[in-house]
C-alpha positions in Angstrom: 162.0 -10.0 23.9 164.6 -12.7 24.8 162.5 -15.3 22.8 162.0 -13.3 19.7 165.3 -11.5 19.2 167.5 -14.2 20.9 169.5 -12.2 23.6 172.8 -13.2 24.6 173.4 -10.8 28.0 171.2 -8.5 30.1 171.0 -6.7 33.3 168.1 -6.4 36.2 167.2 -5.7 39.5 166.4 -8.4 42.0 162.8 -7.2 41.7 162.6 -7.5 37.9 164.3 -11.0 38.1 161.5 -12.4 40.5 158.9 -10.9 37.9 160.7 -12.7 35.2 160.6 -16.3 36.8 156.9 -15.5 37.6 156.1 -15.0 34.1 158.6 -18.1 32.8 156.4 -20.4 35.2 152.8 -19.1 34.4 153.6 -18.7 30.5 157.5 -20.2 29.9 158.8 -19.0 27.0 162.2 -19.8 24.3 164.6 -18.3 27.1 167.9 -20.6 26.3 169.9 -17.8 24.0 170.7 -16.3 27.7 174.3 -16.7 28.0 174.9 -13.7 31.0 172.7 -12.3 33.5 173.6 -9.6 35.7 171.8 -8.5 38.5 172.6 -5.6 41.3 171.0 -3.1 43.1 169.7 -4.8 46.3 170.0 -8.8 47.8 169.0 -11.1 45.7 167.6 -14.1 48.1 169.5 -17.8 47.4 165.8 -19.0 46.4 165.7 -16.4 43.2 169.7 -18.1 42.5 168.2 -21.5 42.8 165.1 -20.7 40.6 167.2 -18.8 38.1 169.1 -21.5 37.8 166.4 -24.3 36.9 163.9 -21.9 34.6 166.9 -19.7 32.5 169.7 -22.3 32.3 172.4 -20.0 33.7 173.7 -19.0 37.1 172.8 -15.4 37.7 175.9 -13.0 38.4 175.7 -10.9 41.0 177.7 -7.2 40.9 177.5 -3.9 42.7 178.5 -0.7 41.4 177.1 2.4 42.0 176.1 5.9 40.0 179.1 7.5 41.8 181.2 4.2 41.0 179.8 2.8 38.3 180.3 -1.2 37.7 183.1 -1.8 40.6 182.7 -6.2 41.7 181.2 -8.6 39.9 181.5 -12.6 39.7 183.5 -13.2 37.2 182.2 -15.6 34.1 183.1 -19.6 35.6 184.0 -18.5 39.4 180.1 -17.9 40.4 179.7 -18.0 44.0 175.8 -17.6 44.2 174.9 -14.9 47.0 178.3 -13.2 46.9 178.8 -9.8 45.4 181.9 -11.4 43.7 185.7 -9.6 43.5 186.9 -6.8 42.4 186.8 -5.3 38.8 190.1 -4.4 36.8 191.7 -1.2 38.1 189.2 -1.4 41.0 190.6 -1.3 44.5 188.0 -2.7 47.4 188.3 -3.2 51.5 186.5 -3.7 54.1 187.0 -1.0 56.9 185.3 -0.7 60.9 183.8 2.7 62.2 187.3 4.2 62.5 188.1 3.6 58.8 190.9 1.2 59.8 190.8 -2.4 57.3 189.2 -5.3 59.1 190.1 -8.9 58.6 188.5 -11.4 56.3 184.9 -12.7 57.8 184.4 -9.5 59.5 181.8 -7.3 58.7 182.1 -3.3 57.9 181.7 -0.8 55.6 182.8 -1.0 52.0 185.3 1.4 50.5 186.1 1.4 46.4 188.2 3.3 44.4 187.7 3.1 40.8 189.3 4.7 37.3 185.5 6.6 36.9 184.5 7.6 40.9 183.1 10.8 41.4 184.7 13.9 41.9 181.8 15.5 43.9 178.2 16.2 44.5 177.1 19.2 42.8 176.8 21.8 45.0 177.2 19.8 48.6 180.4 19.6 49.7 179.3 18.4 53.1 178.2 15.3 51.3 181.4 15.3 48.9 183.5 15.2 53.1 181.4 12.5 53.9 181.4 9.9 51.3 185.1 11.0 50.0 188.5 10.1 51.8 191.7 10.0 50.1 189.9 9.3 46.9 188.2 6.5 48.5 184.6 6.1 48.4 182.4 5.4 51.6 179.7 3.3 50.4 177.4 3.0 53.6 177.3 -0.8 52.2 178.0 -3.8 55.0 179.8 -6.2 53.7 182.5 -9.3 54.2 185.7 -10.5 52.7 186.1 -14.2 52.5 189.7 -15.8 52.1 189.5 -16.1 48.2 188.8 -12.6 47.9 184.5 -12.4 47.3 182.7 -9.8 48.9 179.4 -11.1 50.8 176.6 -8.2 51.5 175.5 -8.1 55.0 173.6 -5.1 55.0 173.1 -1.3 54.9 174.4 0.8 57.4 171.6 2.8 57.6 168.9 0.6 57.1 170.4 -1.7 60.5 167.5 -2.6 62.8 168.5 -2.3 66.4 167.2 -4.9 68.7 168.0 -5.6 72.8 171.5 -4.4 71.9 171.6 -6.7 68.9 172.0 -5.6 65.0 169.8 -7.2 62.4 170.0 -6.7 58.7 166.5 -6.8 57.4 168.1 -8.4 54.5 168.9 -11.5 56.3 165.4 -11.7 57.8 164.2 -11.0 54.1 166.4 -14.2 53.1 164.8 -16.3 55.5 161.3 -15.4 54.7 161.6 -15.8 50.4 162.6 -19.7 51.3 158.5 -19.9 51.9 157.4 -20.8 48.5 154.3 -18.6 48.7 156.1 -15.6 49.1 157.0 -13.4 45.8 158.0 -10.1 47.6 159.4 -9.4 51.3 160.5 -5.8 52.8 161.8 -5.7 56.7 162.1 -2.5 58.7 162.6 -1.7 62.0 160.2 0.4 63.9 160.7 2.3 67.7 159.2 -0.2 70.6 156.9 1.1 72.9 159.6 0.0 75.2 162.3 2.5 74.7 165.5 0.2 76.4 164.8 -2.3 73.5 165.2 -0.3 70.5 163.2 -1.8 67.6 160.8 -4.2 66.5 161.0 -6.1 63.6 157.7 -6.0 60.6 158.0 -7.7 57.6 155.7 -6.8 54.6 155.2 -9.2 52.3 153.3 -9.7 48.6 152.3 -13.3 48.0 152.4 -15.4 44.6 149.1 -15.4 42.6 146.8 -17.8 44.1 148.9 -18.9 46.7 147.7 -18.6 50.2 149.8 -18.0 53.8 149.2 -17.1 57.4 151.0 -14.7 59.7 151.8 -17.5 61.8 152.8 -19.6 59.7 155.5 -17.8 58.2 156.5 -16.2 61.7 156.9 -20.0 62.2 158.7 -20.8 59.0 161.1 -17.6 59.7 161.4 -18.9 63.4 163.2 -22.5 62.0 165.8 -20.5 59.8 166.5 -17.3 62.6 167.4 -16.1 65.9 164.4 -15.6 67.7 164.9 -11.8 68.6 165.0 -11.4 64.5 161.5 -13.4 63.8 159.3 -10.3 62.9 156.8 -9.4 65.7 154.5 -8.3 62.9 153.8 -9.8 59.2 151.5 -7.5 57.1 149.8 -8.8 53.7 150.2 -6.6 51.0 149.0 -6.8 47.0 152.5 -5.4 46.3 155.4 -3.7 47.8 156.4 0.3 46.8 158.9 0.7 44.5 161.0 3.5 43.7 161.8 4.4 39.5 164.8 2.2 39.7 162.6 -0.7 41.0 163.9 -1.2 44.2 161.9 -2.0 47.3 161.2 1.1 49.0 161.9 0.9 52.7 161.6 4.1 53.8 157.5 3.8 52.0 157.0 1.1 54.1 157.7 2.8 57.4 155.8 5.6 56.6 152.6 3.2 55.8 153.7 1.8 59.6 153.6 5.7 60.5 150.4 6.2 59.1 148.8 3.3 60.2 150.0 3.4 64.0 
């Protein structure tokens, strides 16, 4: 579609973009009319920036909104920092609070909080929800993020989704990051699942889908993901899969993956 009808702009999922540059490198196509490509809805690795960048000519632009928010920080058109969420929209107000809802200082990690002209007034018929997510017109996300000193928000995380390990907190997204730099690799999911020793929390599994005719080990990319990580976040267990579930929107679907683990176990 972007060869034949020449499009200018367009919007995807970090999912969807990976199946793009797939396609561009088995069967590359007239792709240069791109002038703006947004992308949201989950991490997007540096690797799918740095491919992006080489197969579509452009730097991709990263953004989060949500359905309750929708579009509230984006990296604005010649200020692309790749891997940052970007700053704040116009009329959009965004910090970074701790547990107690109190503003931490840049480089810190916490929760996100947005207010935006078009945020939600409620959830239908769920006011306990509506309490939770809504203070002072302010909208809990459940998103981790950080503030650097120029203003760009950096993802860290999801609260919920926060793997628990000897005390320590891992985002499967960073473990996901280190695991897409293996160039066999074409989709990655992390969870955390309960250790048969109770005192240590969780253990980290990594699914993963490889690229079409391309061929990996276990060990190996334990040992790839060992050179870029903490070794308390290398993933005790790497399992091969054709590809990864995916809900309607086209996200990976985390919450599948531990109920495969359920399953299986």
């Amino acid at each position: 579609l972007i060869e034949r009808f020449q499009c200018t702009c367009t919007f995807g999922l970090p999912s969807m973009v990976q199946l793009l540059l797939e396609e561009q490198t088995l069967s590359p196509r007239q792709v240069r009319s791109i002038r703006a490509f947004f992308v949201g809805g989950d991490a997007v690795p540096l690797s799918t920036h740095e491919r992006f960048q080489e197969q579509f000519g452009i730097a991709l632009r990263e953004c989060f909104g949500m359905t309750e928010t929708s579009f509230a920080i984006g990296n604005p058109a010649g200020a692309i920092r790749p891997g940052s969420l970007g700053i704040p929209g116009d009329g959009v107000q965004a910090m970074v609070v701790d547990s107690n809802g109190r503003e931490v200082p840049d480089g810190q990690t916490g929760e996100l909080i947005v207010k935006t002209p078009v945020s939600l007034v409620g959830y239908w018929d769920d006011p306990a929800a509506t309490k939770a997510a809504l203070k002072d017109c302010w909208l809990f996300t459940g998103d981790l993020v950080r503030r650097d000193s120029d203003g760009y928000f950096w993802f860290e995380g999801r609260k919920k989704q926060i793997i628990v390990r000897d005390g320590f907190n891992i985002s499967p997204q960073e473990v996901e990051e280190a695991i897409y730099t293996h160039p066999a690799v074409l989709e990655v999911g992390v969870i955390g699942m309960p250790d048969s020793v109770e005192a240590r929390g969780e253990r980290v599994l990594a699914f993963v889908a490889l690229r079409d005719g391309c061929v990996t080990s276990e060990d190996e990319l334990r040992e790839h993901a060992r050179g870029r990580l903490a070794d308390l976040k290398v993933p005790e267990k790497i399992l091969f899969m054709e590809k990864l579930p995916k809900g309607i929107s086209g996200k990976i679907q985390r919450a599948a993956l531990k109920q495969l683990q359920l399953a299986a176990a």
